[in-house]
N, C-alpha and C positions, 0 to 999 in steps of 0.2 A: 503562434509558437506553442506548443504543447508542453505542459505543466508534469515533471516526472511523479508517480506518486509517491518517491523514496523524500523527493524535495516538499513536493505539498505536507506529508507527514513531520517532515521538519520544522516546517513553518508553523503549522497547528502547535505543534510544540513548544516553538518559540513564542506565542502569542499567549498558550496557555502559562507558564514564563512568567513573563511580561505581566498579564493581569493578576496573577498569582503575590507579586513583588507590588502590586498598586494596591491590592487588598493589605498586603502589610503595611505600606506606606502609610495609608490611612489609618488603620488601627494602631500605629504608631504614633501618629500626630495628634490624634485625638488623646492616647496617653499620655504624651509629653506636657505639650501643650494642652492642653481639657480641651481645645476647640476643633470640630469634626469637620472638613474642609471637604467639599464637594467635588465630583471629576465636574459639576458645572453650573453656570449659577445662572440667573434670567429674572425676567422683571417680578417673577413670584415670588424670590425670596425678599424681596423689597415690599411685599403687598401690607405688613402688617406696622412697615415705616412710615413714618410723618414725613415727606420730603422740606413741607413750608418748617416743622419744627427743629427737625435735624440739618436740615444742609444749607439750604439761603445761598448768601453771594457772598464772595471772598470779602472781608473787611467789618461785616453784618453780621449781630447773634446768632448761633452761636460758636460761628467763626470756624465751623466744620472747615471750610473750606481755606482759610487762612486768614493770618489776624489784619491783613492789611488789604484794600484793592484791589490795590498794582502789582504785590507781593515783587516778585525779583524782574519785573519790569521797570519797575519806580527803581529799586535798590539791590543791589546782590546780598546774601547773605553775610558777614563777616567771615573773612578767615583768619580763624586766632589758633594758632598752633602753642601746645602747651610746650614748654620749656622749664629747663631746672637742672641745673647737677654742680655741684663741686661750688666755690666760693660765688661769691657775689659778682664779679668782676668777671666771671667765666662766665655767669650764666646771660650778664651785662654783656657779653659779643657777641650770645648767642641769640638776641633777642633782635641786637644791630643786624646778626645776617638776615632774619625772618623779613624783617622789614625793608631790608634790601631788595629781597625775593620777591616783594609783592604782598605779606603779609598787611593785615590792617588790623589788627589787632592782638596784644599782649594777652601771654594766660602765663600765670606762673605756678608752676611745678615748686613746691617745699619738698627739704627731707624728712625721714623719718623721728630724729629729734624734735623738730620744728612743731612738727604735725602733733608731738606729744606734747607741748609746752615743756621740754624740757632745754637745757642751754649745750653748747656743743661740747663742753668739758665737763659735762655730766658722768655719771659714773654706766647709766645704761642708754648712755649715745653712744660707745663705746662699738666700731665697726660702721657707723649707721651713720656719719657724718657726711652731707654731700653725697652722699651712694645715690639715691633714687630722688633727688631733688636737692634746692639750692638753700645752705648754710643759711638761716637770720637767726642771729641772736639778740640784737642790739640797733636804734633807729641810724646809729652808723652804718654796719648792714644794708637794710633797706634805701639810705641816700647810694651808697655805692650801686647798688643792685638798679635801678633807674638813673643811674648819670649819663648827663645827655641826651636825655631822653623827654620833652615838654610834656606832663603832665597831664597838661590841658589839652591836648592836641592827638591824643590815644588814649583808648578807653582800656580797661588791663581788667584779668579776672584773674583773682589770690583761690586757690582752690587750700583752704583749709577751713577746719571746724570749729575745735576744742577751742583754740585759743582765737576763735579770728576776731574777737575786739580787738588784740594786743593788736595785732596785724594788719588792723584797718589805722590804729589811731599810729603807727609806724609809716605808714601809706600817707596818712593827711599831713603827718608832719613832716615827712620826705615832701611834699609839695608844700607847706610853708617854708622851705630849703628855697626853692625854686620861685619862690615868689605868687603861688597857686593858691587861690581861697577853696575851701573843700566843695563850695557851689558850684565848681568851675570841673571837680573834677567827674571823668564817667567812669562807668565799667559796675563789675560783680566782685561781689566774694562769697563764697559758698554758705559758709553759718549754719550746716542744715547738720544739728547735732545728733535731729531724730534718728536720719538714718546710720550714723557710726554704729550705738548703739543696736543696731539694725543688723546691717552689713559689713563696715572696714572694720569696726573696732578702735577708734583711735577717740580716745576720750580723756578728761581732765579731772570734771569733777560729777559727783552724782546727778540725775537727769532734773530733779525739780530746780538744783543753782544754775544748770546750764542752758537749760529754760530762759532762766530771767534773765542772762547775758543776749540770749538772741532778741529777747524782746529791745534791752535794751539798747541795742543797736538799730531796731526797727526804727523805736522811738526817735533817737539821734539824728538816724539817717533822712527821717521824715524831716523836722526840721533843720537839720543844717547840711545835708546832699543832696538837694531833689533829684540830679543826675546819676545818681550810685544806687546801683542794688544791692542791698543789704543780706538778702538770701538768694542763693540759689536753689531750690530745692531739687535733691538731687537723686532721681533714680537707676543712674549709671553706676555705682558702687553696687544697688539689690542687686540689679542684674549681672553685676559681675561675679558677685557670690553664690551666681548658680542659679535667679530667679528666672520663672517665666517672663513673658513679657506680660502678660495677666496682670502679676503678682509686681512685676514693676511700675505697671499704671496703678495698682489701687493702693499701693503700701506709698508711693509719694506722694497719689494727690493727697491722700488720709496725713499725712505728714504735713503737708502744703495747708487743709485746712486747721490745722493743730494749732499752726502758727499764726493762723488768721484770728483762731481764739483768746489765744495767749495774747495777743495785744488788741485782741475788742475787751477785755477782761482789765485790761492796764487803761482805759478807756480812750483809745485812739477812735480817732473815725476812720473805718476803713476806706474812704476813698482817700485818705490821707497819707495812707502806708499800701495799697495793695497795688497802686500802679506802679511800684518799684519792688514788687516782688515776683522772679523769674525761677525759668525749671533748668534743668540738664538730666538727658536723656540719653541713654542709649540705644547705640544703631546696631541692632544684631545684624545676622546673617539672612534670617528667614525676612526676606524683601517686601512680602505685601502686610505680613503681621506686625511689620514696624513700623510703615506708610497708617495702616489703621488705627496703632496704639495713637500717634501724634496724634490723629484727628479724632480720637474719641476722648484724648485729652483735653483737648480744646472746648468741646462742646459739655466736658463733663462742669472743667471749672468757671465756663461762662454760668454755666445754668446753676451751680449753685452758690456763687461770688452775688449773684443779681439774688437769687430766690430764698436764699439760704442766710446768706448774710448781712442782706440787703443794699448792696453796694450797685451806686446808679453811675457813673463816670465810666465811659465805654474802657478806659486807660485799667480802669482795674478789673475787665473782664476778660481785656484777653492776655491770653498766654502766651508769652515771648518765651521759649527757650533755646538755649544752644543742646547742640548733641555731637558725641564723640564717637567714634566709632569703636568698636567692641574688640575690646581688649584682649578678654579668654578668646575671642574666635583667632585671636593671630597661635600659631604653630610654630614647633620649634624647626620642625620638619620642617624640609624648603620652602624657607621662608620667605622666598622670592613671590610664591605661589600667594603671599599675605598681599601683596599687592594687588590682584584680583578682590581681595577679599574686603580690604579695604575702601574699594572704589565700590562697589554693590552695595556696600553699606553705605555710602555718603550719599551716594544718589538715592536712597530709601529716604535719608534726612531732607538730602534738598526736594524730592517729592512728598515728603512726610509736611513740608513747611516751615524747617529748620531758620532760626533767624542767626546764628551764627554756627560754625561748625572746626572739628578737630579733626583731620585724617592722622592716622594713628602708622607711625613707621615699618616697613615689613621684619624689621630686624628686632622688633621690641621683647617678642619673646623671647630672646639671648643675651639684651645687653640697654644700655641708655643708646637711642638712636645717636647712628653718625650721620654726616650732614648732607653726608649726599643722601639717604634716608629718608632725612626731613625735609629733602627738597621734592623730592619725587611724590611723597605723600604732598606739598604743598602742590604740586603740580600736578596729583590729580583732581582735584579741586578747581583747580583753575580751568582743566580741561574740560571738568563736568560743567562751569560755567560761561567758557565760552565756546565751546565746540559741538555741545552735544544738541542743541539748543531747548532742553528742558527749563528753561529759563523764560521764555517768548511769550510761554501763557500761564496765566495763572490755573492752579490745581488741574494741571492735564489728565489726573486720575478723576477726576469729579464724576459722579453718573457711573462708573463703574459698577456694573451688578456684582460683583466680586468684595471690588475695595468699600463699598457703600455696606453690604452685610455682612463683613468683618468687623467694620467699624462700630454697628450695631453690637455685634455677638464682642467684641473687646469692652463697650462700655457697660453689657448688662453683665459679666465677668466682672468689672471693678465695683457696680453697685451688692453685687454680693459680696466682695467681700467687705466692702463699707457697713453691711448690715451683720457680717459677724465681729469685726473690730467693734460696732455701738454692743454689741452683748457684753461684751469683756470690759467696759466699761469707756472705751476712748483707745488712741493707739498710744496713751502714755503706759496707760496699765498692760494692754495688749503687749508691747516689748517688757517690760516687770515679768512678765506669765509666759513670756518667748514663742507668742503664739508667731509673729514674722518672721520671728530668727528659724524655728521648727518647719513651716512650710517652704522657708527658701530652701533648707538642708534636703527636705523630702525631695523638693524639685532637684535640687542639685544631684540628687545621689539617684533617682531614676533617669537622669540622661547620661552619667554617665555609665548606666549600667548596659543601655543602647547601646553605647559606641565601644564598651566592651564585647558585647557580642556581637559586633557586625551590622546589626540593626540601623543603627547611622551612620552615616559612611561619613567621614574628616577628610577630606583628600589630602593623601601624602603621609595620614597617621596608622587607618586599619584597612585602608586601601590606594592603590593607583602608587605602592612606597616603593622608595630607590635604595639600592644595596647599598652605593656611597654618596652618602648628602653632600653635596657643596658645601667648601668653609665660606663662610665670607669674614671679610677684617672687620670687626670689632674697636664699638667705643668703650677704651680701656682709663676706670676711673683713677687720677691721681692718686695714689697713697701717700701723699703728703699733705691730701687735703683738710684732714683732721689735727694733726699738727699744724698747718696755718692757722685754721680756724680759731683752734684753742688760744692761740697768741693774738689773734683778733681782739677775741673776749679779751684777754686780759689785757690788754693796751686802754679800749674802751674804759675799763672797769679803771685803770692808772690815773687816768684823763680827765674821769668825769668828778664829780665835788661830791663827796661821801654823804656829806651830810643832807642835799638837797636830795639823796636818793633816798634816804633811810626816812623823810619827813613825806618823799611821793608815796612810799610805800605803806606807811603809818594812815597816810589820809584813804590809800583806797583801801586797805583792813579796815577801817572804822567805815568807811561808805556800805563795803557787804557786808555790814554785820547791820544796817542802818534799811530796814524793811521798807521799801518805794524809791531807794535812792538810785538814778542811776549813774551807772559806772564807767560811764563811757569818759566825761571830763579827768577823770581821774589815771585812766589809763592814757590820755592823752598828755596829762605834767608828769607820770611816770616816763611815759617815753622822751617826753623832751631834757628829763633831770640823767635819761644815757641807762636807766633800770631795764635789764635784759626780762626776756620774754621769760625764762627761769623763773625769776625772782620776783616775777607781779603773778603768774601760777601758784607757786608755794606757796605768796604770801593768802590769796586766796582761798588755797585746800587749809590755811588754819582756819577758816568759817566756815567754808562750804563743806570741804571734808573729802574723802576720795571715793571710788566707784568701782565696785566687784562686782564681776558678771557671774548670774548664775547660772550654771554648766544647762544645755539643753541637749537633752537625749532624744 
């Protein structure tokens, strides 16, 4: 059949096109991202890799390929869906349905009081109560918040910072309620203050007191949790504030080893604390940059937990993390469309090597998910684990000429900039000097300068958009829940024996003012004498003192 030359001229045209828009594409990615991505990759870009160094066998230093074996042959990954909103009792049925559904694991979502150490009848909790996560004021609270719920029998992850001793010794005494020694219990709590100051901003006290709080929890948790992790170190917050994923792997692991200092300094043996120290990560959009970051994570902090720090127990080399899926990427625009968006991302985690995971709801960017929401997110997850069968073998990506020289080009990315945070003296000083806070903004503010001009496409935001968007019904918060709350507190505060709280709170003032001492016994007889998360803060900031950010231009 004869080719017309009016159609042949068209097609040139469209081809010219086509490669014209790949020429952008790539001098795009390489600007966004700094890493130059190939139309194709082959055993040459591998030539100047160590395979015996970098890759090995799933289970084996240094765990490029996954920290266990069998990986999701032996075990599936957790699915712990994060939860939180409105009082204690709400968020307590929202945790019953998860678990209903299939969930195996607890992650609790705090509000925005909470997360400040401030109390819910505070003067600037004020709108912020129960809004974006669940009311604790009080270790009453926290027993309401877990009733009926064994302890021992589900492992839960407290995602907050500033205050999280108060939050943990809330936790262990909510389980001496229930009959639970703290040995017995599992799970995470984030503690990872570096990156507030970093990225969320939710802080208490200045960084050198807040320091010795995480240590001191390390300490604690070494001997009397072995099952509980004490940090989570968390790079899903950088990334949500706009980082690369570059700048995500090397601003946590550099955070991750921060903390490994701070308590080889307080003189712990690190095989004593580091096999209870975990990450959380976030699942962007860009699929094989995210499969790479886990596994250049893995190999970064094997090799220098053994080489660096000298830590010999295989338990403290490898890297257990959960990951959540990427929050900024969900739209407000058809938001239905987030549910693709969501499931690309979990499967980058569950091929990345995820040891537990959060599918994030399509309706998040509107409102606190509803429940038919958080089922569909839980049920894709379930579908990626038993449907798709990415599950069957371990590291299906392995030998990739692709995902093998990204993994490379992601980890010699994060040793640069490991060697610009050692100039600036540590990434204590490094945040002091705002040099992370300054390169997240840069990043942040060059993508979205892309997706203003067309340059990236959002589907549903600068292209592929509908005249009239879909409503959908919305999770609508109480406005009574601030008013309960406050009468909460103060019932507690009626209840409990003045004096036993005024003598708990005298003892942990004299403890931080007392250089070695740690704080953790202290916050645990404040909590059992009914002293609100408030009032062991404040009394605190009279030692430690408060924390102003300086503005970074």
């Amino acid at each position: 059949m004869a080719v017309e030359p009016g159609s042949r001229r068209r097609t040139h045209e469209w081809m010219q096109e086509v490669y014209s828009k790949q020429a952008e594409r790539e001098a795009l990615f390489e600007t966004i991202s700094g890493l130059e991505v190939k139309p194709l990759y082959t055993g040459d870009d591998l030539a100047d890799s160590d395979p015996e160094r970098n890759l090995g066998f799933p289970g084996e230093h240094p765990y490029t390929r996954g920290v266990y074996p069998s990986m999701y042959r032996g075990r599936l990954w957790t699915m712990r869906q994060f939860a939180g909103f409105g009082t204690a009792e709400e968020t307590n049925e929202r945790f019953r349905y998860l678990l209903d559904h299939g969930q195996t694991g607890l992650s609790t979502a705090f509000d925005m009081p909470t997360l400040m150490g401030l109390d819910s009848d505070h003067a600037r909790s004020l709108g912020e109560v129960g809004l974006e996560g669940v009311a604790i004021d009080t270790l009453d609270d926290m027993i309401d918040l877990f009733a009926g719920i064994p302890l021992d029998r589900v492992t839960t992850s407290m995602t907050i910072n500033a205050p999280a001793a108060i939050l943990l010794a809330f936790y262990v005494c909510t389980a001496e309620e229930q009959g639970v020694p703290p040995e017995a219990l599992g799970g995470t709590i984030q503690t990872d203050i570096l990156k507030e100051y970093i990225a969320q901003k939710e802080w208490c006290f200045p960084i050198e007191p807040a320091m010795r709080l995480v240590t001191d929890m390390v300490e604690w948790c070494a001997e009397r949790m072995p099952r509980w992790h004490p940090i989570s170190i968390s790079g899903y917050h950088i990334r949500e504030a706009g980082s690369t994923a570059q700048q995500e792997l090397a601003f946590t692991l550099k955070d991750g080893f921060t903390y490994v200092e701070s308590a080889l300094e307080r003189g712990l043996d690190v095989d004593a604390f580091a096999p209870r120290l975990s990450f959380f990560f976030n699942a962007h959009i860009d699929f094989f940059e995210e499969i790479a970051k886990y596994r250049a994570a893995r190999r970064i902090w094997a090799r220098e937990m053994r080489d660096t720090y000298g830590a010999r127990r295989e338990e403290s080399l490898r890297m257990r993390f959960h990951t959540q899926t990427a929050g900024v990427s969900l739209t407000a625009q058809q938001p239905l469309v987030n549910i693709v968006r969501t499931a690309i991302e979990a499967l980058a985690g569950v091929l990345g090597g995820t040891q537990s995971l959060h599918t994030n709801s399509f309706d998040e960017a509107l409102a606190l998910p509803t429940q038919e929401a958080v089922r569909i997110a839980l049920r894709t997850q379930q579908v990626i684990a038993h449907e798709t069968g990415v599950a069957n073998t371990v590291d299906p990506l392995g030998g990739s000429y692709f995902v093998e020289a990204l993994t490379d080009e992601m980890e010699r990315s994060a040793y640069e900039y490991f060697a610009r945070i050692d100039e600036l003296g540590g990434m204590v000083e490094a945040i002091k000097r705002g040099f992370p806070q300054r390169e997240i903004a840069d990043a942040s503010f060059r993508y979205q300068q892309e997706v203003d001009a067309g340059k990236r496409i959002v589907v549903g935001v600068n292209e592929y958009r509908l005249a009239d968007e879909e409503q959908l019904e919305l999770h609508r918060p109480d406005p009574a829940v601030e008013r309960k709350q406050a009468g909460r507190l103060s019932a507690t505060r009626a209840r409990r024996d003045s004096g036993d709280v005024e003598r708990a709170l005298a003892a942990l003032k004299r403890a931080a003012a007392t250089e070695g001492e740690n704080l953790m016994p202290y916050f645990l007889d404040a909590a059992r004498a009914r002293a609100s998360e408030g009032e062991m803060v404040a009394t605190l900031q009279e030692i430690f003192g408060k924390y102003t950010e300086q503005p970074v231009f």
